[in-house]
BAMI-790247 format. One line per field, with one value per residue (C-alpha): residue in three letters; residue number from 0; chain; z, x, y. Coordinates in nm, 3 decimals. Last residue first. Example, Ala and Ser with C-alpha at 12.3 -4.5 7.8 and 13.67 -1.06 7.14 Angstrom:
<nodes>
resn c(SER; ALA)
resi c(1; 0)
chain c(A; A)
zz c(0.714; 0.780)
xx c(1.367; 1.230)
yy c(-0.106; -0.450)
</nodes>
This chain:
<nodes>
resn c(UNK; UNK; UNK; UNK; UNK; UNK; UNK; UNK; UNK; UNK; UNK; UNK; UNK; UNK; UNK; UNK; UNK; UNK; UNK; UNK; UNK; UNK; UNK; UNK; UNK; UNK; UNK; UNK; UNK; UNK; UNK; UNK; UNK; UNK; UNK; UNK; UNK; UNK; UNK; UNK; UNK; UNK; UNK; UNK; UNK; UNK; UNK; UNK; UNK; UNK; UNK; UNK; UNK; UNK; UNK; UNK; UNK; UNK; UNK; UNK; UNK; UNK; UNK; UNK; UNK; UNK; UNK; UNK; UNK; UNK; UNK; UNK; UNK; UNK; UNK; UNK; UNK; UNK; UNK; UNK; UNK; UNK; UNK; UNK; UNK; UNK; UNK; UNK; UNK; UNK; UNK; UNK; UNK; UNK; UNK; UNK; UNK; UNK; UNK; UNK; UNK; UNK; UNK; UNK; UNK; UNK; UNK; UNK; UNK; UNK; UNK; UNK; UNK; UNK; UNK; UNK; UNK; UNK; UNK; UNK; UNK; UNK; UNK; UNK; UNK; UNK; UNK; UNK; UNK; UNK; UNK; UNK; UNK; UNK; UNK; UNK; UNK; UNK; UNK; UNK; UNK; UNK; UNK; UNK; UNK; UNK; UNK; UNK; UNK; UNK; UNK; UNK; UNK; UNK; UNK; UNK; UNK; UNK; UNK; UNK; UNK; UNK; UNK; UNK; UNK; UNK; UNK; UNK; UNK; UNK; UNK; UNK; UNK; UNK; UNK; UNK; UNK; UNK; UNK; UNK; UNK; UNK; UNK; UNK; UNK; UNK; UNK; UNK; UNK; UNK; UNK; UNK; UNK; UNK; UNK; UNK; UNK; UNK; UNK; UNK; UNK; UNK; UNK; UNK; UNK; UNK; UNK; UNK; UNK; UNK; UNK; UNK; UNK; UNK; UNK; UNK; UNK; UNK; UNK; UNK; UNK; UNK; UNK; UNK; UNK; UNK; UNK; UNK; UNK; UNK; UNK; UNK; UNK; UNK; UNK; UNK; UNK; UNK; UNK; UNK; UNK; UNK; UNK; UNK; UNK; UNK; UNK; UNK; UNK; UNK; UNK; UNK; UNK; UNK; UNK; UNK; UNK; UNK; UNK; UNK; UNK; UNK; UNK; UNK; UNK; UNK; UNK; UNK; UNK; UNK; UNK; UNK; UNK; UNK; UNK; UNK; UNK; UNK; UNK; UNK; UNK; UNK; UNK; UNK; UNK; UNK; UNK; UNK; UNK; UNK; UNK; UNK; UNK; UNK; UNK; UNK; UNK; UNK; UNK; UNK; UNK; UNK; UNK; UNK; UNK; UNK; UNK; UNK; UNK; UNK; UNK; UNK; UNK; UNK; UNK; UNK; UNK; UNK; UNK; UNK; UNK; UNK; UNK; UNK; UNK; UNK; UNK; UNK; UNK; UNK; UNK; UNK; UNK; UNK; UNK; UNK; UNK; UNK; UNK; UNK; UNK; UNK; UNK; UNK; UNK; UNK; UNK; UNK; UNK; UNK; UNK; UNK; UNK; UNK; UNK; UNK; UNK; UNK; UNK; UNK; UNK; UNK; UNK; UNK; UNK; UNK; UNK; UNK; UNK; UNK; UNK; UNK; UNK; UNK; UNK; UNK; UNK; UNK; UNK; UNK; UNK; UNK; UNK; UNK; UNK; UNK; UNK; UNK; UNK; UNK; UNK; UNK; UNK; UNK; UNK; UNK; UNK; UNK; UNK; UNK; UNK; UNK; UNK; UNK; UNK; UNK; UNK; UNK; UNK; UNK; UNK; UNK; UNK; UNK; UNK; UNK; UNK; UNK; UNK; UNK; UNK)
resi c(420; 419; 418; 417; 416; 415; 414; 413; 412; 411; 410; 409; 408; 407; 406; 405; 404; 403; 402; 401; 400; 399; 398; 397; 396; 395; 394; 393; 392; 391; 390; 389; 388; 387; 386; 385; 384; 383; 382; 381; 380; 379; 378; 377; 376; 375; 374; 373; 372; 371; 370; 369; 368; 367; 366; 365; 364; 363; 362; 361; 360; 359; 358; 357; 356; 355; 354; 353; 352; 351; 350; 349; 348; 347; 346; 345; 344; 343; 342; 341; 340; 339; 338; 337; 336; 335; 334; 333; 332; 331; 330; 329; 328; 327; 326; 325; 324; 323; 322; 321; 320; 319; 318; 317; 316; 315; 314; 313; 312; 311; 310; 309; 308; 307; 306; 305; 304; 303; 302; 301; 300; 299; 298; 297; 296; 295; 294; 293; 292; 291; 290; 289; 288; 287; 286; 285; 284; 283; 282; 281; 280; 279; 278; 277; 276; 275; 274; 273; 272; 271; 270; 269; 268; 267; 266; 265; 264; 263; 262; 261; 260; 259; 258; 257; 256; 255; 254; 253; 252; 251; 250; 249; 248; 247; 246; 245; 244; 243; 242; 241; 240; 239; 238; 237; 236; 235; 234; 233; 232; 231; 230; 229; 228; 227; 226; 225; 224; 223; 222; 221; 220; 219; 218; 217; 216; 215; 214; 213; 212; 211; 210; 209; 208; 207; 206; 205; 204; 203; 202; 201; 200; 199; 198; 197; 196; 195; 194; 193; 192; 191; 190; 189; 188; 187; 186; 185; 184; 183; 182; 181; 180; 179; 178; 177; 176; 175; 174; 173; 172; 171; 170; 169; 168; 167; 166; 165; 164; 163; 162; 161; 160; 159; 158; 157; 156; 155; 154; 153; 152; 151; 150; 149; 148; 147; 146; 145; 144; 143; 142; 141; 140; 139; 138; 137; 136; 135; 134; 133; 132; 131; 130; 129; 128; 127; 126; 125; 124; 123; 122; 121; 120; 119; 118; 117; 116; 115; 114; 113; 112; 111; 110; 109; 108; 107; 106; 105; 104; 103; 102; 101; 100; 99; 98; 97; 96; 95; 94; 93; 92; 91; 90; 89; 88; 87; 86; 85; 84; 83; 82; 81; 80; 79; 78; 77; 76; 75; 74; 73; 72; 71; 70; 69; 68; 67; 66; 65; 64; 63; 62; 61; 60; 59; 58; 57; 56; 55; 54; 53; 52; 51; 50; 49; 48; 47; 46; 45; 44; 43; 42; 41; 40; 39; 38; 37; 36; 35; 34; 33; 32; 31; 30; 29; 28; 27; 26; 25; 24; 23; 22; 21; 20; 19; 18; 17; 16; 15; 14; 13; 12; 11; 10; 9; 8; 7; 6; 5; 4; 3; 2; 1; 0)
chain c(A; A; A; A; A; A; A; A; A; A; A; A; A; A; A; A; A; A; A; A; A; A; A; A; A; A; A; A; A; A; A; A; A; A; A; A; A; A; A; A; A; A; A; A; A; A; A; A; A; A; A; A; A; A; A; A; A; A; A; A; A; A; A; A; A; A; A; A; A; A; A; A; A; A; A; A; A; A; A; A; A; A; A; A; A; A; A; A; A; A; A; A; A; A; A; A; A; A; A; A; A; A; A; A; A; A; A; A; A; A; A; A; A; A; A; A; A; A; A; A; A; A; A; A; A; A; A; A; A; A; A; A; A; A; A; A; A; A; A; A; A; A; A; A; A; A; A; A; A; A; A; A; A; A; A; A; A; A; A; A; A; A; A; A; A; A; A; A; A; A; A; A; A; A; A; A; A; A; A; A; A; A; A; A; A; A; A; A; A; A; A; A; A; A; A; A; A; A; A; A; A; A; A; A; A; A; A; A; A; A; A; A; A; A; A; A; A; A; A; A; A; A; A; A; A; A; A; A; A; A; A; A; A; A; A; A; A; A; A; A; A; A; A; A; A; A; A; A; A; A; A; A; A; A; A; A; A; A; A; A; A; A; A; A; A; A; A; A; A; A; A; A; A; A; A; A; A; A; A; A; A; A; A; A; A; A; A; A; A; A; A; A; A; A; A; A; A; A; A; A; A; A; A; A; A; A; A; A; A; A; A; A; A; A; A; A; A; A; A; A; A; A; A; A; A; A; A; A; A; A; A; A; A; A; A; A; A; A; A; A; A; A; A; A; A; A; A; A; A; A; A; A; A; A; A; A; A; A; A; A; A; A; A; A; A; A; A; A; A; A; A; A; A; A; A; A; A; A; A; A; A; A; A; A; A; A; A; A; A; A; A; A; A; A; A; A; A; A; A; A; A; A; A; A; A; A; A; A; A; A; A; A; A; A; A; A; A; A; A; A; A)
zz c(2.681; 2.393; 2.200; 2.455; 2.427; 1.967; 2.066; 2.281; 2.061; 1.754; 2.014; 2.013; 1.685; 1.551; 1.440; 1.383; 1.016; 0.825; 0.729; 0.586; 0.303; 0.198; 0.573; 0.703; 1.049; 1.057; 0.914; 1.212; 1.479; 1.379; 1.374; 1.719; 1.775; 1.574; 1.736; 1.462; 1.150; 0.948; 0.745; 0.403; 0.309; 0.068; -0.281; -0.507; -0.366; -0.154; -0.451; -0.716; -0.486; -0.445; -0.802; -0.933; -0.671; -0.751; -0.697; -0.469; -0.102; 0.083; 0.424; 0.569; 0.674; 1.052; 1.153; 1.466; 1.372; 1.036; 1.098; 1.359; 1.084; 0.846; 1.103; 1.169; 0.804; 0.808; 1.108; 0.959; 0.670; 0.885; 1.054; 0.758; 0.443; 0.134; -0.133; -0.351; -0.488; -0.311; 0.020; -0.056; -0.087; 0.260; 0.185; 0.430; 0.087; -0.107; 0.086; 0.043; -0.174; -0.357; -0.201; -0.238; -0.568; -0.662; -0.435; -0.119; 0.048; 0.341; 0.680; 0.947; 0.980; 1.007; 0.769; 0.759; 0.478; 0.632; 1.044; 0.994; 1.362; 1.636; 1.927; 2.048; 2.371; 2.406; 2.687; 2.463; 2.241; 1.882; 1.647; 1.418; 1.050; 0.905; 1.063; 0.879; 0.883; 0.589; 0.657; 0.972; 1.020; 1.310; 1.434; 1.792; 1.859; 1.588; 1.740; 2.048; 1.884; 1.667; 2.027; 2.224; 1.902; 1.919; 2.248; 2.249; 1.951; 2.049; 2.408; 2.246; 1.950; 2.289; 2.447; 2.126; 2.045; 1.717; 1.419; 1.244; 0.823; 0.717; 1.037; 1.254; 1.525; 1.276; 1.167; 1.466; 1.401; 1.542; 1.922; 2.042; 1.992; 1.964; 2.077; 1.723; 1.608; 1.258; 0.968; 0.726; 0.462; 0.266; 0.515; 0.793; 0.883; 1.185; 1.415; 1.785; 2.036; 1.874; 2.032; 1.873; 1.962; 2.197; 2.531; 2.367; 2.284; 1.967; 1.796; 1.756; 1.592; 1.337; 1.287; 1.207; 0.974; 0.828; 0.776; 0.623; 0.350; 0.267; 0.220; 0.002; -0.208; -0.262; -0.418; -0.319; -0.020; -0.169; -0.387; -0.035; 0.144; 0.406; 0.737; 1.084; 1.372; 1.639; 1.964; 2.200; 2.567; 2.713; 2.740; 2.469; 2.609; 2.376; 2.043; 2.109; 2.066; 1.697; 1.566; 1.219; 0.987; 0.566; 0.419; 0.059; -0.102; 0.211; 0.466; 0.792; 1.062; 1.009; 1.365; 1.487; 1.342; 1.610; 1.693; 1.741; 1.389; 1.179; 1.249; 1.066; 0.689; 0.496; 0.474; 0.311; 0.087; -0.036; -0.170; -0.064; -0.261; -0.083; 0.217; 0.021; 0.193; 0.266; -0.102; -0.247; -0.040; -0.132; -0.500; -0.445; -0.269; -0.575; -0.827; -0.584; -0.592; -0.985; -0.969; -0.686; -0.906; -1.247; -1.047; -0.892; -1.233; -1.381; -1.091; -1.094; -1.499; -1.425; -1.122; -1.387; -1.670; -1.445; -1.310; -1.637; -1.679; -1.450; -1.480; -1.857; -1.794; -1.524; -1.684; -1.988; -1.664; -1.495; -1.845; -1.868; -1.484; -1.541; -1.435; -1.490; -1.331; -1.554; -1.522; -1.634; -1.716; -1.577; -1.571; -1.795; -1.753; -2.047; -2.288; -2.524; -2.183; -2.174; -2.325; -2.254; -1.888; -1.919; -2.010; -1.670; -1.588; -1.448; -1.419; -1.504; -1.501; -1.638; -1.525; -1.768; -1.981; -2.267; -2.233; -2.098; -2.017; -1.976; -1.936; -1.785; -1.983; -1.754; -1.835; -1.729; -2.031; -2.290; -2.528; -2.912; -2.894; -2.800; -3.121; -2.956; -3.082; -3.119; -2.920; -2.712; -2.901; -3.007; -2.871; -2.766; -2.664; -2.542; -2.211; -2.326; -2.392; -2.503; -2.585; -2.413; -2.672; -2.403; -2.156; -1.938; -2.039; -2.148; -2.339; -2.632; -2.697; -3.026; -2.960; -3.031; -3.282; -3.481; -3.507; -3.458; -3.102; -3.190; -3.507; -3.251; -2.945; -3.205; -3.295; -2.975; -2.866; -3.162; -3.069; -2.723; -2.811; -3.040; -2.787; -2.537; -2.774)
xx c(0.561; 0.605; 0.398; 0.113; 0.090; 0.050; -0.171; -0.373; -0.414; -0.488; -0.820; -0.873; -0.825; -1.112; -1.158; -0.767; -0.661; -0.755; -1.116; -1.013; -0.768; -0.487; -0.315; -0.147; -0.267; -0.175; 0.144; 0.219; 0.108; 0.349; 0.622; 0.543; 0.529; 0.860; 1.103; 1.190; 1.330; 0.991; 0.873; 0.828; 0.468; 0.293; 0.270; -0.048; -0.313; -0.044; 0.197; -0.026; -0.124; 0.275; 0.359; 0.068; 0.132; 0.462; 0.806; 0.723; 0.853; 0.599; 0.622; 0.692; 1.052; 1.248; 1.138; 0.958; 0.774; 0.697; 0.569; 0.354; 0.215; 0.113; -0.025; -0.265; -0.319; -0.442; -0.647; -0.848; -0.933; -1.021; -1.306; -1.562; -1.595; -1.788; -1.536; -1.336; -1.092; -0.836; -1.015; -0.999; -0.703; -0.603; -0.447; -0.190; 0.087; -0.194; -0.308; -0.702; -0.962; -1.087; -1.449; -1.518; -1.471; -1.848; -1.964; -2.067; -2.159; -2.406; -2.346; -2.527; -2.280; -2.002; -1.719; -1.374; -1.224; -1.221; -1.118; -0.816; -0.674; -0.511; -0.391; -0.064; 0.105; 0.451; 0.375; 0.357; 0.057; 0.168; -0.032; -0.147; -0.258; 0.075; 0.160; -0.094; -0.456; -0.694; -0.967; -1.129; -1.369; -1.658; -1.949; -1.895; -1.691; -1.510; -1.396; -1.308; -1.047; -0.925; -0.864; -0.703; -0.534; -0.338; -0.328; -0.095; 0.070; 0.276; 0.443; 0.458; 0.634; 0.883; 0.906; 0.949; 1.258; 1.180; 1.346; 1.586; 1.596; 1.428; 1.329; 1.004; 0.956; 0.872; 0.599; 0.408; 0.304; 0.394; 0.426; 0.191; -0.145; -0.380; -0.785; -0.985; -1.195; -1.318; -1.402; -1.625; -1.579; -1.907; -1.890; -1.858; -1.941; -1.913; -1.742; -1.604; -1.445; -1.349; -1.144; -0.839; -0.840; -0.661; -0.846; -1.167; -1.477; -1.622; -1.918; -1.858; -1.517; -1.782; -1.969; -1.698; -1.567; -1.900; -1.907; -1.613; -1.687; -1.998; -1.783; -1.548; -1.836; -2.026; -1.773; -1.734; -1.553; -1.271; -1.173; -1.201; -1.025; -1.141; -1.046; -0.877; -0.840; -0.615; -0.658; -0.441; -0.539; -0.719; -0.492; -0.685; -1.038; -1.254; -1.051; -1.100; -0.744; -0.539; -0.338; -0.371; -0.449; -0.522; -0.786; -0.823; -0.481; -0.307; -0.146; 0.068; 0.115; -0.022; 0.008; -0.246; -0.599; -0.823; -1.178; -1.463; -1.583; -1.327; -1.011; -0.750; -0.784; -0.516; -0.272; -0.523; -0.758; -0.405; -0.279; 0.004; 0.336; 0.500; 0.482; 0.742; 0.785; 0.402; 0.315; 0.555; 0.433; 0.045; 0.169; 0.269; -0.062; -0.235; -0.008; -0.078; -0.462; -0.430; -0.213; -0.445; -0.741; -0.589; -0.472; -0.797; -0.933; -0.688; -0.735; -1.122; -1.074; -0.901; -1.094; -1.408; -1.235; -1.121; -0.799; -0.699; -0.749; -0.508; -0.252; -0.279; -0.250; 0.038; 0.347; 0.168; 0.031; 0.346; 0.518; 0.271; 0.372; 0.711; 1.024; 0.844; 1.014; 1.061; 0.908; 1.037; 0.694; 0.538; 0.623; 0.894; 1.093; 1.271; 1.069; 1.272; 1.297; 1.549; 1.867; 1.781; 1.856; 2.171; 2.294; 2.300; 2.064; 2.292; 1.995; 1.959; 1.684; 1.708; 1.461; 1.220; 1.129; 1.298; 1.383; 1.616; 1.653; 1.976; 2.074; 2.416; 2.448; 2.624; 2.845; 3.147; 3.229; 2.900; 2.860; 2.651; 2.501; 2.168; 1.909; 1.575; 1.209; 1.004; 0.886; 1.121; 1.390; 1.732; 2.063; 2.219; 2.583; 2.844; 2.739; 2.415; 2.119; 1.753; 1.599; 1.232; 0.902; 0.640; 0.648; 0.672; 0.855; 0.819; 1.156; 1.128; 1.432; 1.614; 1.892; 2.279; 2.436; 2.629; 2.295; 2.322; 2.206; 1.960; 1.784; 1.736; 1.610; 1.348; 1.241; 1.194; 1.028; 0.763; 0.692; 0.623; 0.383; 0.199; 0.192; 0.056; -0.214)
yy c(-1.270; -1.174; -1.426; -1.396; -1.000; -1.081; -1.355; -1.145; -0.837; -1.075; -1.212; -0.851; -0.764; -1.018; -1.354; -1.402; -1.431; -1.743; -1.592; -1.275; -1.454; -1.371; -1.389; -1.077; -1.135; -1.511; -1.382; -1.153; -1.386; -1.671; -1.440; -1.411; -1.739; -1.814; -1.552; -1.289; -1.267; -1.219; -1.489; -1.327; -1.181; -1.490; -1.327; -1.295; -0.956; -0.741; -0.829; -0.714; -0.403; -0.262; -0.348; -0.087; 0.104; 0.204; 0.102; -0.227; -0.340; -0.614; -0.695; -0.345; -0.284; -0.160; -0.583; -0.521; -0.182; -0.273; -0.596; -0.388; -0.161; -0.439; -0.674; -0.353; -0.324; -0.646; -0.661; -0.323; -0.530; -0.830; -0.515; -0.557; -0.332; -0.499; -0.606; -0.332; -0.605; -0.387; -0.405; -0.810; -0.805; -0.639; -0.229; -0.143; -0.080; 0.049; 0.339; 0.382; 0.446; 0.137; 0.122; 0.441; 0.469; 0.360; 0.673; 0.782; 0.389; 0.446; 0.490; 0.243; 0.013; 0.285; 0.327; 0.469; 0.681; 1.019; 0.847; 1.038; 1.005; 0.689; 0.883; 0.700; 0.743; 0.962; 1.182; 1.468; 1.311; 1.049; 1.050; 0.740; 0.823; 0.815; 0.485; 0.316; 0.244; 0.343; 0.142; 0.245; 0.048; 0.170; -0.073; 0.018; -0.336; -0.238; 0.105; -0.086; -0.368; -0.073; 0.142; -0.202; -0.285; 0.043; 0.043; -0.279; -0.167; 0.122; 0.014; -0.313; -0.154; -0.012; -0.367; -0.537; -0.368; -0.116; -0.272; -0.042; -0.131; 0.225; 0.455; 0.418; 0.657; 0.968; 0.739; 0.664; 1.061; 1.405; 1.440; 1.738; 1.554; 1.826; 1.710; 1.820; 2.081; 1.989; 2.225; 2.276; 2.562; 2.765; 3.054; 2.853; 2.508; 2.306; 2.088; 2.046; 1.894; 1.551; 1.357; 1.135; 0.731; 0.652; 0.732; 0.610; 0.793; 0.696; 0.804; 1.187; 1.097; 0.860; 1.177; 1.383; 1.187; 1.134; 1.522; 1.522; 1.249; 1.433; 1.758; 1.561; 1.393; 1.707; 1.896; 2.285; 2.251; 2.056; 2.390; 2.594; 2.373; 2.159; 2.303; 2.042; 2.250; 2.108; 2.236; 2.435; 2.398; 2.794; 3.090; 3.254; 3.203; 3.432; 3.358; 2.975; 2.791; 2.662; 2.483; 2.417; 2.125; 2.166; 1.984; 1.777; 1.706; 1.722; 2.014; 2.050; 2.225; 2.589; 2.793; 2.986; 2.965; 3.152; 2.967; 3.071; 2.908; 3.005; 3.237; 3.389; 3.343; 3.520; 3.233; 2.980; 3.217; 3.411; 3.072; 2.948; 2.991; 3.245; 3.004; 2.740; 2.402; 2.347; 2.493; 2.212; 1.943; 2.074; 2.008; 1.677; 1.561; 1.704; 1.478; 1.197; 1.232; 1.229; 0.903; 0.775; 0.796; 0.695; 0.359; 0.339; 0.308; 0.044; -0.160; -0.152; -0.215; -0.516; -0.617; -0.578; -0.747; -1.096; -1.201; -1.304; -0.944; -0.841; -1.074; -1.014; -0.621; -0.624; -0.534; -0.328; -0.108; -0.093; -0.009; 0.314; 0.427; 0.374; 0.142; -0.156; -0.512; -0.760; -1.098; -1.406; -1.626; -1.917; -2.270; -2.469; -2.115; -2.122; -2.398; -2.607; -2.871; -3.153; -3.068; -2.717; -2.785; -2.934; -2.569; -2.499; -2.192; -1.808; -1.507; -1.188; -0.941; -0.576; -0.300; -0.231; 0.111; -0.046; -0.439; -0.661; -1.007; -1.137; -1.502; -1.614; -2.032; -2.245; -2.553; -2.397; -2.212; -2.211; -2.491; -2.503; -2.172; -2.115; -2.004; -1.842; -1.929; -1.622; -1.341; -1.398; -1.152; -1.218; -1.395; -1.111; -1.101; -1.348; -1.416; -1.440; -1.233; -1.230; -0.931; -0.870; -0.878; -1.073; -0.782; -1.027; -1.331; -1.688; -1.809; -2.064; -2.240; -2.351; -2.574; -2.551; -2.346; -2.585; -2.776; -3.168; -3.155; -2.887; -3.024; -3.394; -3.144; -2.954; -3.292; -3.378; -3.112; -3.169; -3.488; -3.368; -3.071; -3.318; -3.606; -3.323; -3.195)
</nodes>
């Protein structure tokens, strides 16, 4: 087959040479249909073998790739190289980067698939998943910004449970958070009341989900990790009574391309670990890690929340989608893959969250999700600009693999304290 695919090279190379034109080449790209372009226009589509032209100014021939619903790719190769190869690149494929949702999934369906049909269709599934939770998550935005728009059930309610709703701070897809104190002891500390709505309410999965949340809050008691006071049930909605952490979230500290100095991400990430290190030491995994999910109290120390994906040892599996929920830029591989739940997952999102705070970016930048979990599952995060053992740290913790990261977040606690030392 190679003799074959060599003789046939070179008989391609011997037409070229004496062809006005130049040689024919055979460009690899994804999507496989992209138009071909020079410097001088388009050359035609790589679907089939491409005509060059006999010599290009300076020796270099500026490619183009283009194609409709892609972003464009160029690229400058000598023309030297087609004297030798007929294939353009001799290894791989030019890739073009979707700009939709239905070219993402034509971008990545033979990686996919080569990667086997059920990880395909896993992909493909959580993909529809997150898409539909995203489209919910956009609408609550929209009713956050606008208070006409709420519905009646959210603004009319008062109280639930004891307790008097005050102040509305925020809102997701499945539960909306309020401030709130006990209606009999009104001058008492402000809580935060945590109520699934009403349309969440009535599936099982959601309200099964909430109650393990509150269960694994019961199950941990650790100065940075978010108390429960309180839970229950009322007139068909369940609730959680939380501590309040006055300060917003880790992420209204973290702005695009400003590093944190080490001594304030230390200030951040040493409790951080501390709390993960001690929740997995209880049998608890939180899995859906990021700076989102960790609060920040009045005196400026962090209160990691939103235990609703995390697992216990001794809690069953909800559903077959469990095991792909999640937030795709802290997801590990193997989390993606939908692989049993262990702590490394927990490590990786952690080494996510403090390359963020060091560098002002996360490892890995990507349009949509679907870019965002091929690169968390095939490319090697870039070495961050930073002093080699710390560096060191952060890409042991984002390693591919569970078993080349540190053997737990303590001993990744350490080595991150040792590095800064």
């Amino acid at each position: 087959m190679r003799i074959a695919r060599s003789l046939a090279c070179l008989l391609l190379l011997l037409s070229g040479a004496r062809a006005k034109d130049g040689p024919f080449v055979r460009f690899h790209t994804v999507p496989p249909d992209a138009i071909v372009a020079d410097q001088f226009g388009d050359l035609g589509t790589a679907t089939e073998p491409v005509k060059l032209r006999d010599t290009y100014d300076g020796g270099n021939v500026a490619l183009t790739f283009r194609a409709p619903g892609y972003e464009t790719s160029k690229t400058d190769v000598s023309f030297a190289y087609f004297t030798t190869s007929l294939d353009y690149p001799q290894k791989g494929s030019v890739y073009l980067a979707p700009q939709s949702l239905s070219a993402s999934l034509r971008y990545y369906r033979t990686p996919l698939l080569s990667g086997g049909l059920p990880l395909g269709l896993g992909l493909l599934l959580y993909l529809r998943s997150r898409r539909k939770v995203r489209e919910a998550q956009d609408i609550q935005d929209r009713l956050q910004l606008d208070p006409v728009l709420v519905s009646a059930s959210e603004t009319s309610r008062s109280c639930i449970g004891g307790y008097a709703l005050l102040e509305r701070l925020g809102s997701g897809a499945a539960a909306t958070v309020w401030k709130g104190v006990k209606r009999e002891a009104p001058d008492s500390q402000k809580v935060a009341i945590k109520v699934l709505h009403q349309s969440s309410s009535s599936g099982s999965e959601f309200r099964s989900r909430f109650r393990r949340e509150a269960q694994l809050y019961r199950q941990l008691s650790h100065p940075n990790i978010v108390h429960m006071l309180d839970w229950g049930e009322e007139s068909g909605q369940v609730y959680l009574v939380l501590e309040l952490a006055e300060g917003g979230t880790l992420r209204r500290k973290l702005a695009p391309l400003v590093a944190l100095p080490v001594p304030q991400a230390l200030h951040y990430l040493d409790p951080l670990f501390s709390a993960m290190a001690y929740a997995h030491s209880n049998g608890v995994v939180h899995r859906d890690l990021k700076p989102e999910n960790i609060l920040l109290t009045g005196d400026d120390r962090i209160k990691v929340s939103d235990f609703g994906l995390g697992r216990a040892d001794n809690s069953e599996s909800l559903t077959r989608s469990d095991t792909t929920l999640g937030t795709p830029a802290y997801m590990a591989p193997e989390q993606i893959r939908g692989e049993s739940y262990h702590p490394a997952m927990d490590q990786y999102a952690l080494g996510v969250v403090a390359y963020e705070m060091l560098t002002g970016q996360r490892p890995f930048q990507a349009d949509d999700p679907v870019q965002m979990i091929w690169k968390q599952m095939n490319e090697a995060p870039p070495p961050p600009d930073l002093p080699e053992p710390l560096a060191q740290v952060l890409l042991r913790m984002l390693a591919k693999e569970p078993r080349l990261r540190f053997a737990d977040v303590e001993l990744a606690r350490q080595a991150l304290l040792g590095a800064c030392a």
